[in-house]
GUDO-908347 format. One record per residue (C-alpha): residue number from 1; residue in three letters; y, z, x. Coordinates in nm, 3 decimals, always signed. Layout:
# GUDO-908347
<NUM "ALA" <Y Z X>>
...
//
This chain:
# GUDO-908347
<1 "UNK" <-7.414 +5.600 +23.768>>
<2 "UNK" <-7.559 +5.892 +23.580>>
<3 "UNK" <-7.670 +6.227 +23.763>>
<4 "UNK" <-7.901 +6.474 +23.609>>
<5 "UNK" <-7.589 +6.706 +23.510>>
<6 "UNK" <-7.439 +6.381 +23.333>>
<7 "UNK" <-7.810 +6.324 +23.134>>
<8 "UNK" <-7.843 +6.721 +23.079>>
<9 "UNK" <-7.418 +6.725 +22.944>>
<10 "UNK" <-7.505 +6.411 +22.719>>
<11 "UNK" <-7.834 +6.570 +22.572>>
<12 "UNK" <-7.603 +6.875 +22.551>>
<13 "UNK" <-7.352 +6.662 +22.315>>
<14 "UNK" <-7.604 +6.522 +22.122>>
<15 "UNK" <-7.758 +6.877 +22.020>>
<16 "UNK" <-7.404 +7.005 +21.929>>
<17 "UNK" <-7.340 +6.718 +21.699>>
<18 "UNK" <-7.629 +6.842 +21.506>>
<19 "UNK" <-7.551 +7.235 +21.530>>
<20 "UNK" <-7.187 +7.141 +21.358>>
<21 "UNK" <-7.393 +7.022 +21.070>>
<22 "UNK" <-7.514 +7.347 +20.992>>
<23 "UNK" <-7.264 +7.557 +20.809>>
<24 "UNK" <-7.320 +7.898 +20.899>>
<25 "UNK" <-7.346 +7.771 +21.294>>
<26 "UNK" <-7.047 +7.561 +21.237>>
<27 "UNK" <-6.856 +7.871 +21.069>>
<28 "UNK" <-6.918 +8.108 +21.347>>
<29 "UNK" <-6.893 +7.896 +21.692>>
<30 "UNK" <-6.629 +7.637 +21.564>>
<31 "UNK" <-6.846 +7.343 +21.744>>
<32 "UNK" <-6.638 +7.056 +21.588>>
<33 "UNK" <-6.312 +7.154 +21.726>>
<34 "UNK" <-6.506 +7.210 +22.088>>
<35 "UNK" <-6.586 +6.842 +21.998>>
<36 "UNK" <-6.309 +6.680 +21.933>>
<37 "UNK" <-5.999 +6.888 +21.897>>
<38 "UNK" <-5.720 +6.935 +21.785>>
<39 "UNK" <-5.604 +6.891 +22.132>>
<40 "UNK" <-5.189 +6.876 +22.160>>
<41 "UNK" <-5.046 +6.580 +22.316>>
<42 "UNK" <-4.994 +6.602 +22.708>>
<43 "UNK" <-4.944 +6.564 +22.980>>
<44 "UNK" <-5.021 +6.973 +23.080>>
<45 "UNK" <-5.136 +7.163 +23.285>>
<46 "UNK" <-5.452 +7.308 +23.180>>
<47 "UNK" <-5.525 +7.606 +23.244>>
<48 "UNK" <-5.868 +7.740 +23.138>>
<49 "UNK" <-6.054 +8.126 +23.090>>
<50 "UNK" <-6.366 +8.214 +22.947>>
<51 "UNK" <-6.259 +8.546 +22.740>>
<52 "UNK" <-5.964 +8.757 +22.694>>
<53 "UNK" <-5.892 +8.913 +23.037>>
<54 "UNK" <-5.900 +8.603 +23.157>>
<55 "UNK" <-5.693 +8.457 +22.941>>
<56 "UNK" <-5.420 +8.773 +22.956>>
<57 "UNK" <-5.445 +8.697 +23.316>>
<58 "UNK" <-5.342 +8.341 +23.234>>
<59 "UNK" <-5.100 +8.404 +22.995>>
<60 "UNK" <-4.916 +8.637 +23.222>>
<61 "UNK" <-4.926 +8.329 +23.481>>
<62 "UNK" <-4.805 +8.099 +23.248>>
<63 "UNK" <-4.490 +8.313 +23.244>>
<64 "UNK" <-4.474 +8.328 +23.607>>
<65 "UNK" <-4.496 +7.948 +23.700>>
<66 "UNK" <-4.239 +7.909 +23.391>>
<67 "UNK" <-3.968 +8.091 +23.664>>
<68 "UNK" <-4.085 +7.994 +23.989>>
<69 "UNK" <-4.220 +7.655 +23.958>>
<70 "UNK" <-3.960 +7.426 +23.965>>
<71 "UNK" <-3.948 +7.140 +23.700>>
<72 "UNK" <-4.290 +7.324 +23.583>>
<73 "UNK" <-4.467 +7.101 +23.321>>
<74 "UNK" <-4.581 +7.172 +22.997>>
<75 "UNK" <-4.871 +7.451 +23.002>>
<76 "UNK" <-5.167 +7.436 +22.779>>
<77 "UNK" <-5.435 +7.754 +22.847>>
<78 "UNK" <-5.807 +7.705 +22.665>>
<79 "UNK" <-6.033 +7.920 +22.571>>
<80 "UNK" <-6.459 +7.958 +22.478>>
<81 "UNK" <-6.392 +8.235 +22.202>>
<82 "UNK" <-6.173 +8.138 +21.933>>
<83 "UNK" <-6.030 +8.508 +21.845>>
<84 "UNK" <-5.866 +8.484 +22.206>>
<85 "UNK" <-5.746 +8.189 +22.109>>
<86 "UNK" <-5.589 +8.331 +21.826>>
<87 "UNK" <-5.402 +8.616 +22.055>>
<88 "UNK" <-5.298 +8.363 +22.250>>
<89 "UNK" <-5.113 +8.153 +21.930>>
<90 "UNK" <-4.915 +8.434 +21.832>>
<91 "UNK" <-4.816 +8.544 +22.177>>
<92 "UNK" <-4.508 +8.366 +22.147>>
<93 "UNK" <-4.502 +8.259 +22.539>>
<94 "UNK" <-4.378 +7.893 +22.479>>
<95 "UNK" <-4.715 +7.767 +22.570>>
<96 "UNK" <-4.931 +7.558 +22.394>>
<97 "UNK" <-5.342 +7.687 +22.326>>
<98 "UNK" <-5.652 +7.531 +22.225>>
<99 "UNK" <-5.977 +7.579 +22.197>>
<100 "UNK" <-6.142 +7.501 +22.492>>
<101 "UNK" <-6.353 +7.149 +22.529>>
<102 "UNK" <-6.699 +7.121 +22.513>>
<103 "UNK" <-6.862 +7.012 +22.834>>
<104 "UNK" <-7.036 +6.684 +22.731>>
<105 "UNK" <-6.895 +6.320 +22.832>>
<106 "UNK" <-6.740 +6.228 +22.473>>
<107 "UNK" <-6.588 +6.575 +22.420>>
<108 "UNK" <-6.421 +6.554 +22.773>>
<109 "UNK" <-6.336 +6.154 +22.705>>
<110 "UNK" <-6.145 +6.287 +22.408>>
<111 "UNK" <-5.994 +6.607 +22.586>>
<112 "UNK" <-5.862 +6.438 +22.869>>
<113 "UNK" <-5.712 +6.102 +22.662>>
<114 "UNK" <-5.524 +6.366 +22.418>>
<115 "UNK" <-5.415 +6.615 +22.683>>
<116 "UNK" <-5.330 +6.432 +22.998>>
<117 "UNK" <-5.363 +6.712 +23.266>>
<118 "UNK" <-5.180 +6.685 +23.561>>
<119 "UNK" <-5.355 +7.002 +23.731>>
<120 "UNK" <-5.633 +7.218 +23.644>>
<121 "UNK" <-5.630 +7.590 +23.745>>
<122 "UNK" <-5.960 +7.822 +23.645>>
<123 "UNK" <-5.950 +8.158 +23.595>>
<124 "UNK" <-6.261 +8.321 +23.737>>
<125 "UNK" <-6.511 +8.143 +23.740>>
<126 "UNK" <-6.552 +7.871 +23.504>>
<127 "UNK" <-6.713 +7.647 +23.683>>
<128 "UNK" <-6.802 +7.369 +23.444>>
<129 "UNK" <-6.944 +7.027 +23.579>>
<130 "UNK" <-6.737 +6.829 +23.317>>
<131 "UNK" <-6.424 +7.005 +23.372>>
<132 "UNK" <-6.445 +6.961 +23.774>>
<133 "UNK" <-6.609 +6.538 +23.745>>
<134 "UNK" <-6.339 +6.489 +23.512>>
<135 "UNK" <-6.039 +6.620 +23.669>>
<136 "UNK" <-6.186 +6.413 +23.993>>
<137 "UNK" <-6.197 +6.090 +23.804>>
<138 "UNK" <-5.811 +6.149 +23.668>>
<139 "UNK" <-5.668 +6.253 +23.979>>
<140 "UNK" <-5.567 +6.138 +24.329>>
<141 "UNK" <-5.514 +6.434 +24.491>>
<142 "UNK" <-5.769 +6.776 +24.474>>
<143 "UNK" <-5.588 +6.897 +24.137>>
<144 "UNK" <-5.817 +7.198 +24.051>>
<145 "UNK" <-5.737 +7.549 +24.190>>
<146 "UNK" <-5.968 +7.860 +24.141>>
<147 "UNK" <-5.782 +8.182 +24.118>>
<148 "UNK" <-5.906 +8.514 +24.073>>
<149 "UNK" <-6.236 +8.361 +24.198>>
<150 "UNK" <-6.598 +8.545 +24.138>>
<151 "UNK" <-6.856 +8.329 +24.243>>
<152 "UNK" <-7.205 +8.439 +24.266>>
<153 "UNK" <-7.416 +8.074 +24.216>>
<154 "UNK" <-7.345 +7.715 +24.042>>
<155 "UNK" <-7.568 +7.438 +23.849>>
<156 "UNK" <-7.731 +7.273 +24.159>>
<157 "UNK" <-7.533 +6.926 +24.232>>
<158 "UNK" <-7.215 +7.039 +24.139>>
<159 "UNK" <-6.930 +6.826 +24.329>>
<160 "UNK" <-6.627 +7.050 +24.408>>
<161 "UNK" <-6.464 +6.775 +24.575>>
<162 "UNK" <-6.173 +6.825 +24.308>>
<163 "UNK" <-6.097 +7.185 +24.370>>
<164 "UNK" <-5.807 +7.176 +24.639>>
<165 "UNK" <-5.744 +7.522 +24.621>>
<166 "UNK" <-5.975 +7.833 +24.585>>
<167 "UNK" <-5.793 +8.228 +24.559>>
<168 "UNK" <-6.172 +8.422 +24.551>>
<169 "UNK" <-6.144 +8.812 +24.444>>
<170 "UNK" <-6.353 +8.954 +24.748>>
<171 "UNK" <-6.498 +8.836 +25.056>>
<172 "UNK" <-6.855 +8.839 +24.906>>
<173 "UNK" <-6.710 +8.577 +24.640>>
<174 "UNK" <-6.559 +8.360 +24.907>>
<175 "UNK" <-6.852 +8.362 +25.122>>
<176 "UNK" <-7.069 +8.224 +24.868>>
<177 "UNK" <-6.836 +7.958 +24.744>>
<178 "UNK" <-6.838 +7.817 +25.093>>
<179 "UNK" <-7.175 +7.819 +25.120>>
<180 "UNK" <-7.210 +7.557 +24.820>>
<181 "UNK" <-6.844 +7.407 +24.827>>
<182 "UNK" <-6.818 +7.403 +25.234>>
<183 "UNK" <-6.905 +7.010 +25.214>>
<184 "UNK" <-6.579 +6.926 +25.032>>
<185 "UNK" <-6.345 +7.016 +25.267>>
<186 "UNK" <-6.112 +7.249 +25.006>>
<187 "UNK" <-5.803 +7.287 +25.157>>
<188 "UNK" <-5.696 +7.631 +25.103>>
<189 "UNK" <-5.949 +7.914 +25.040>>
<190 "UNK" <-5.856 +8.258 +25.091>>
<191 "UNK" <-5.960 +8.662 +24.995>>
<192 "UNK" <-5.632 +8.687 +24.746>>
<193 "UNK" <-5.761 +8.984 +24.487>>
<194 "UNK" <-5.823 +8.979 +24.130>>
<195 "UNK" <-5.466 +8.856 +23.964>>
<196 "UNK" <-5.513 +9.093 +23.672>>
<197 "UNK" <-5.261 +9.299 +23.910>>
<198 "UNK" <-5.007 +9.018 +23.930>>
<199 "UNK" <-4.768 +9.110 +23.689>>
<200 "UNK" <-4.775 +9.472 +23.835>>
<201 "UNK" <-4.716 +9.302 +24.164>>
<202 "UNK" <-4.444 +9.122 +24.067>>
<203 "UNK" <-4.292 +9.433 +23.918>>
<204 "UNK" <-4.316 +9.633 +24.277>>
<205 "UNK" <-4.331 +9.995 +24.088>>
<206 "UNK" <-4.548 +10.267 +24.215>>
<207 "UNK" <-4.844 +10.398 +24.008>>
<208 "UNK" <-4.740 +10.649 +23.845>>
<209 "UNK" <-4.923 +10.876 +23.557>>
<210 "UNK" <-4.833 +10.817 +23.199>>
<211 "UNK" <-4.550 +11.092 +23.060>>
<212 "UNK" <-4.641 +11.329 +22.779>>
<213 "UNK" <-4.994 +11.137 +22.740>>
<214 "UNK" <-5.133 +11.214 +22.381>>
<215 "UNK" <-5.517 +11.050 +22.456>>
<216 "UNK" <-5.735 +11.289 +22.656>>
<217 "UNK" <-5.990 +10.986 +22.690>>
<218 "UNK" <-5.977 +10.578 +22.620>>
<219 "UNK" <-6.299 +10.408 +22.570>>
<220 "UNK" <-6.228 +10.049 +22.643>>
<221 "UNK" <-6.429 +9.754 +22.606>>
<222 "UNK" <-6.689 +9.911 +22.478>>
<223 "UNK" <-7.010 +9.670 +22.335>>
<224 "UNK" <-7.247 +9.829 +22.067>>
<225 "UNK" <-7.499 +9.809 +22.307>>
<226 "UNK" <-7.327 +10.027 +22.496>>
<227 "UNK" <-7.382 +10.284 +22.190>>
<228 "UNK" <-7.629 +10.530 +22.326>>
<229 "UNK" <-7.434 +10.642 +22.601>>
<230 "UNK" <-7.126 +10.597 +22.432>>
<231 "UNK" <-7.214 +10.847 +22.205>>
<232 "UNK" <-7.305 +11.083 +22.402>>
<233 "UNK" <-6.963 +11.085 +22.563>>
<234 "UNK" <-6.776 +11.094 +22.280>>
<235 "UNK" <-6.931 +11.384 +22.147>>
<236 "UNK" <-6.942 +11.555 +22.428>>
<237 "UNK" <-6.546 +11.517 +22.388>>
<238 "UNK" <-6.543 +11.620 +22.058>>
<239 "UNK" <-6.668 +11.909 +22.133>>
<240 "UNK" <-6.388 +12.008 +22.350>>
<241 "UNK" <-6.167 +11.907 +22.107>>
<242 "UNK" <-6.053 +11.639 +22.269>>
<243 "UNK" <-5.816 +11.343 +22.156>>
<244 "UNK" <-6.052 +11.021 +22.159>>
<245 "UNK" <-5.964 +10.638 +22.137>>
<246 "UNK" <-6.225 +10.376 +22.112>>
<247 "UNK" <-6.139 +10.013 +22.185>>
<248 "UNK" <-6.426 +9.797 +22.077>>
<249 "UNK" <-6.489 +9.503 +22.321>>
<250 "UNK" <-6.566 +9.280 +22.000>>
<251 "UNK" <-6.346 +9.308 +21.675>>
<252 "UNK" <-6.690 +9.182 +21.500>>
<253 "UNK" <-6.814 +9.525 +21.620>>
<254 "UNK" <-6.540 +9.738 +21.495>>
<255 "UNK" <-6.705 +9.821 +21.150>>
<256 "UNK" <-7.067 +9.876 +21.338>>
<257 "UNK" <-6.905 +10.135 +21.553>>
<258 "UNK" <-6.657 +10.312 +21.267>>
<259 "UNK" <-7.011 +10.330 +21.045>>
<260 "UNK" <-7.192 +10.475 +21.377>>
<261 "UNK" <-6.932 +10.726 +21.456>>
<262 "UNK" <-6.925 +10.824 +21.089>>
<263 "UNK" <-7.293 +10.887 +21.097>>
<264 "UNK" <-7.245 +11.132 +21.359>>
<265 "UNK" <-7.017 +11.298 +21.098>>
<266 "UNK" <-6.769 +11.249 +21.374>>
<267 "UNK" <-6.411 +11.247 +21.252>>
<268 "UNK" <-6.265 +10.834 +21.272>>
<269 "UNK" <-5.852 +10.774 +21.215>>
<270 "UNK" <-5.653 +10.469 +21.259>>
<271 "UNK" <-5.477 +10.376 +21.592>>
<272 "UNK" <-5.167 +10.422 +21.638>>
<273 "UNK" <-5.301 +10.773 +21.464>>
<274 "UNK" <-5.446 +11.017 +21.753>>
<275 "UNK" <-5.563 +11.344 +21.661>>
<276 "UNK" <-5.730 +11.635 +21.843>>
<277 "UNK" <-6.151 +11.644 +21.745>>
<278 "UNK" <-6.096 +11.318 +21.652>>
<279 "UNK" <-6.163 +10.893 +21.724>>
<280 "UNK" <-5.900 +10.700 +21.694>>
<281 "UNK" <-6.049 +10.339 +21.611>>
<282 "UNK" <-5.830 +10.042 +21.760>>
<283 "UNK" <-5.907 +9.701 +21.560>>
<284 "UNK" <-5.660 +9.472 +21.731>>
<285 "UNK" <-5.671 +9.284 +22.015>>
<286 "UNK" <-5.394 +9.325 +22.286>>
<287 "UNK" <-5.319 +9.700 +22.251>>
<288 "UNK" <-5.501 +9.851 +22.599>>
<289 "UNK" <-5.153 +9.870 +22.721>>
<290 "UNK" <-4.999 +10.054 +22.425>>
<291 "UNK" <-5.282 +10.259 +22.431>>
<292 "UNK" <-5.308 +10.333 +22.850>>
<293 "UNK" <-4.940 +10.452 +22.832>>
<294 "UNK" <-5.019 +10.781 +22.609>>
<295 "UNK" <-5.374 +10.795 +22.820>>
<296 "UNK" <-5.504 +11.059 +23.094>>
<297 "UNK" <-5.862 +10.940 +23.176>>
<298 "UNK" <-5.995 +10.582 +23.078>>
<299 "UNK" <-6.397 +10.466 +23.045>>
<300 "UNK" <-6.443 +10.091 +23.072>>
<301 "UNK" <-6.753 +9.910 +22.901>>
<302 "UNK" <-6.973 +9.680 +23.012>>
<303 "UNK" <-7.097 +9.905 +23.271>>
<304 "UNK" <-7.337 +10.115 +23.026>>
<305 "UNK" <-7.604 +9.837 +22.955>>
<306 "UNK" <-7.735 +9.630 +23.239>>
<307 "UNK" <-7.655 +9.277 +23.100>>
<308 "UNK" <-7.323 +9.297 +23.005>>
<309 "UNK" <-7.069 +9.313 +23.307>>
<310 "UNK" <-6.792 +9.574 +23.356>>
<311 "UNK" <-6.512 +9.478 +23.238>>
<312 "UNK" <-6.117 +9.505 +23.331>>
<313 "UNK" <-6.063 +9.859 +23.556>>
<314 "UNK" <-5.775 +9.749 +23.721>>
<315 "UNK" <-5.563 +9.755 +23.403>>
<316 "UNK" <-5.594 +10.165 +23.365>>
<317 "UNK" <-5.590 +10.213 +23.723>>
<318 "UNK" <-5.185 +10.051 +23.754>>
<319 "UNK" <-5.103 +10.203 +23.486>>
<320 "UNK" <-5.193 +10.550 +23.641>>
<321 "UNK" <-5.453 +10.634 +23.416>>
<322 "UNK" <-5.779 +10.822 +23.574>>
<323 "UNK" <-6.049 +10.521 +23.559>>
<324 "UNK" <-6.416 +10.554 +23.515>>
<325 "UNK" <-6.729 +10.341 +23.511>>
<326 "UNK" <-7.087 +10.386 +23.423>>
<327 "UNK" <-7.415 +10.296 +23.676>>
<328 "UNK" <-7.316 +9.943 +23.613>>
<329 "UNK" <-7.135 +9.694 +23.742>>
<330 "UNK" <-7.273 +9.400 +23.696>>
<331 "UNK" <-7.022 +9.123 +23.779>>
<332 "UNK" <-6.824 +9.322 +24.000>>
<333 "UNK" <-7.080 +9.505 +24.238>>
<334 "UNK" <-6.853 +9.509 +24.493>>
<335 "UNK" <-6.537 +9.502 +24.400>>
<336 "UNK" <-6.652 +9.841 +24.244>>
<337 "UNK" <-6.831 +9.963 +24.551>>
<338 "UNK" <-6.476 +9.911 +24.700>>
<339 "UNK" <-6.291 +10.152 +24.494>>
<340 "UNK" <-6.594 +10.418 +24.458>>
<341 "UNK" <-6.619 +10.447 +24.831>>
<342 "UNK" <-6.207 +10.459 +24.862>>
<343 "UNK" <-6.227 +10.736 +24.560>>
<344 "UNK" <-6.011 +10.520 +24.372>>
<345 "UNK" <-6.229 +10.529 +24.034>>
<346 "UNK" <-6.530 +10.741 +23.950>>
<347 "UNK" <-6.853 +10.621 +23.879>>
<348 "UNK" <-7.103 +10.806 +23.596>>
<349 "UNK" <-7.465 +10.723 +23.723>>
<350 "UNK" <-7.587 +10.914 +23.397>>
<351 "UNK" <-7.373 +11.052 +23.076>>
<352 "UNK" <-7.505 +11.403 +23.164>>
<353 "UNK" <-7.211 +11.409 +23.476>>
<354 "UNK" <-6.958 +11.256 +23.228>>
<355 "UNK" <-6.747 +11.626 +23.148>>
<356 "UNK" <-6.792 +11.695 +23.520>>
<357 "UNK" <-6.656 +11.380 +23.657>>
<358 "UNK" <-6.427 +11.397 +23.955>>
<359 "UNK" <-6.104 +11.230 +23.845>>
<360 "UNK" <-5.933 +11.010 +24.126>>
<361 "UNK" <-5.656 +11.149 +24.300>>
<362 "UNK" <-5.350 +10.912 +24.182>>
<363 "UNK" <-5.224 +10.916 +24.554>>
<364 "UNK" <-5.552 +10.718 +24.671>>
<365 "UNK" <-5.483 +10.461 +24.389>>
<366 "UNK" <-5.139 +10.427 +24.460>>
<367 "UNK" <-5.225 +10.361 +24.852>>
<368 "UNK" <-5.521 +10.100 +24.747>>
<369 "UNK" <-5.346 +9.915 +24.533>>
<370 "UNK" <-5.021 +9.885 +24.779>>
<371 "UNK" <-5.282 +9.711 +24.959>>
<372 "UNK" <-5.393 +9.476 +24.723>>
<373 "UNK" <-5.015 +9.407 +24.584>>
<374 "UNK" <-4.997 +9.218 +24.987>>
<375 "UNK" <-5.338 +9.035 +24.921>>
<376 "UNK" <-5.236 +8.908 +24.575>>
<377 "UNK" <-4.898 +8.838 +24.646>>
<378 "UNK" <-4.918 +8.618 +24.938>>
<379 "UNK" <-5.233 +8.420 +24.774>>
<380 "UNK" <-5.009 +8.375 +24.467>>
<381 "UNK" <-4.736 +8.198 +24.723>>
<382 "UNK" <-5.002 +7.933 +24.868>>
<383 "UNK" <-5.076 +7.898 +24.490>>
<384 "UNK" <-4.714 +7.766 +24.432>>
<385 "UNK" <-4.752 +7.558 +24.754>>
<386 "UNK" <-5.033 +7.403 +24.595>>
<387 "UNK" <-4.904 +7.313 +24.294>>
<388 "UNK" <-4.547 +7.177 +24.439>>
<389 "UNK" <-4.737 +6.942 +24.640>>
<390 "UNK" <-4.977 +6.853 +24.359>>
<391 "UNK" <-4.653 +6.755 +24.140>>
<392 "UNK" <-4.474 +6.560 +24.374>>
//
């Protein structure tokens, strides 16, 4: 029997068989392959992120259930945005990676015939009706698991009957999945941290500041919409003859912000290249950890324009590296209030504080994160527990 979200997903189907007939829509958003594939030959299990930290997150999981999961199946990660998906084909991690499926019934017919999955974990919060009906159909046993969890609201009728186990980032997150998911009696659901951290967990080394760093300041992440205040800080840099790196959020954007900077007669070089009074533009994806390891202060994007979301702090802050945000956080709101009030990153309200900033004390982020490495490492076991008795 049809539902409204099976009527709206169908009429959904319908209008993307018609967008793939248009070149230039076709070119850009890849709509056939959301269609119908290719898909590799299963059985998996999927595992599924929106954009690239979620997908680094997955990758680096990937790795993890490859050593601790025994007799761990084939894994297959998916992705919306088809340059992740090609930093995920030349990671060379032994797993397989798609594109991911697009939510209508004959897309997800086709997905789940070619792919087989025997499990489906989400990173985040990707939440598709499809995905979760589908996986419900297929399986006996609750074979979906949320990890990493943010969860602020859902298409109204969603059945989350499937999800047997739920790993939310903060208690805010959990709290409002229970309000919507309480009637389908999950069986685990837990506060377990944002698993970004989990291969810094696993590695059980302190925070410690980079040696010798060559950057004075990492802009990461950063959206062209972000520009106006972007600018401002990066001058203001400048003029302190500072060393500068700029790590564009989108590689689309990477000439818009080299022409920008240029207009500013500002001074642009090549990364790996840093140079005092001088940008260093980064035009790869995958190099924020290269790049935090010669870093002393880092400014994440997404929190300079209302609409965006911030995006990954915790990746400067265990790496030692001085972490800022601007006035927003959408997204996040209080995973950031969290480490603002514990003085564990700063927080620009306006660019006109940015030279000023008090930089965290790396003491505080060392003790903070301690903390979380407990959180995220006992969530990760139940995670395991799930799965073994999943794949019995």
């Amino acid at each position: 029997m049809f539902n409204v979200l099976d009527i709206a997903r169908f009429a959904i189907g319908t209008a993307a068989k018609a967008a793939a007939k248009v070149p230039v829509i076709e070119s850009h958003f890849h709509v056939n392959d959301r269609l119908n594939g290719p898909w590799p030959e299963g059985p998996f299990l999927w595992l599924h992120g929106a954009s690239l930290g979620e997908c680094k997150m997955l990758l680096n999981l990937s790795r993890f259930l490859q050593e601790d999961l025994e007799n761990c199946p084939k894994i297959l990660i998916t992705t919306q945005k088809v340059e992740v998906l090609k930093f995920l084909k030349e990671s060379e991690s032994g797993i397989e990676a798609a594109i991911a499926p697009a939510d209508t019934p004959s897309a997800m017919k086709n997905f789940i015939a070619q792919v087989k999955p025997v499990g489906l974990v989400l990173g985040e919060n990707e939440l598709w009706p499809g995905y979760l009906s589908s996986m419900r159909k297929i399986s006996v046993k609750p074979s979906i698991a949320i990890i990493s969890g943010r969860y602020h609201a859902s298409l109204p009728g969603v059945d989350f009957s499937a999800v047997g186990f739920a790993s939310m980032q903060t208690g805010g997150d959990l709290s409002r999945f229970l309000n919507v998911a309480s009637r389908s009696n999950i069986g685990k659901m837990m506060i377990g941290g944002d698993w970004k951290l989990l291969p810094w967990v696993r590695k059980k080394e302190a925070v410690q500041p980079p040696e010798n760093p060559t950057v004075d300041t990492a802009f990461v992440s950063m959206h062209m919409a972000e520009w106006a205040s972007l600018c401002r800080m990066i001058v203001s840099s400048i003029k302190r003859q500072e060393s500068v790196v700029l790590v564009p959020r989108r590689l689309s954007e990477v000439d818009a912000f080299r022409k920008a900077l240029r207009d500013q007669e500002l001074m642009v070089v090549e990364w790996p290249l840093v140079q005092k009074g001088a940008v260093s533009m980064v035009s790869q994806f995958g190099l924020t950890k290269k790049v935090f390891a010669t870093t002393k202060t880092a400014v994440i994007g997404g929190s300079f324009s209302r609409g965006i979301g911030v995006h990954d702090f915790w990746e400067p802050l265990q790496a030692g590296v001085a972490t800022c945000v601007g006035p927003f956080a959408t997204g996040q709101k209080e995973a950031v209030a969290s480490l603002v009030n514990a003085g564990v990153i700063a927080q620009l309200q306006s660019t006109a504080g940015f030279s000023k900033r008090i930089l965290p004390d790396v003491r505080l982020v060392s003790t903070y994160l301690a903390n979380e490495r407990t959180k995220i490492d006992d969530s990760y076991q139940q995670f395991l527990d799930f799965l073994r008795d999943l794949l019995k």
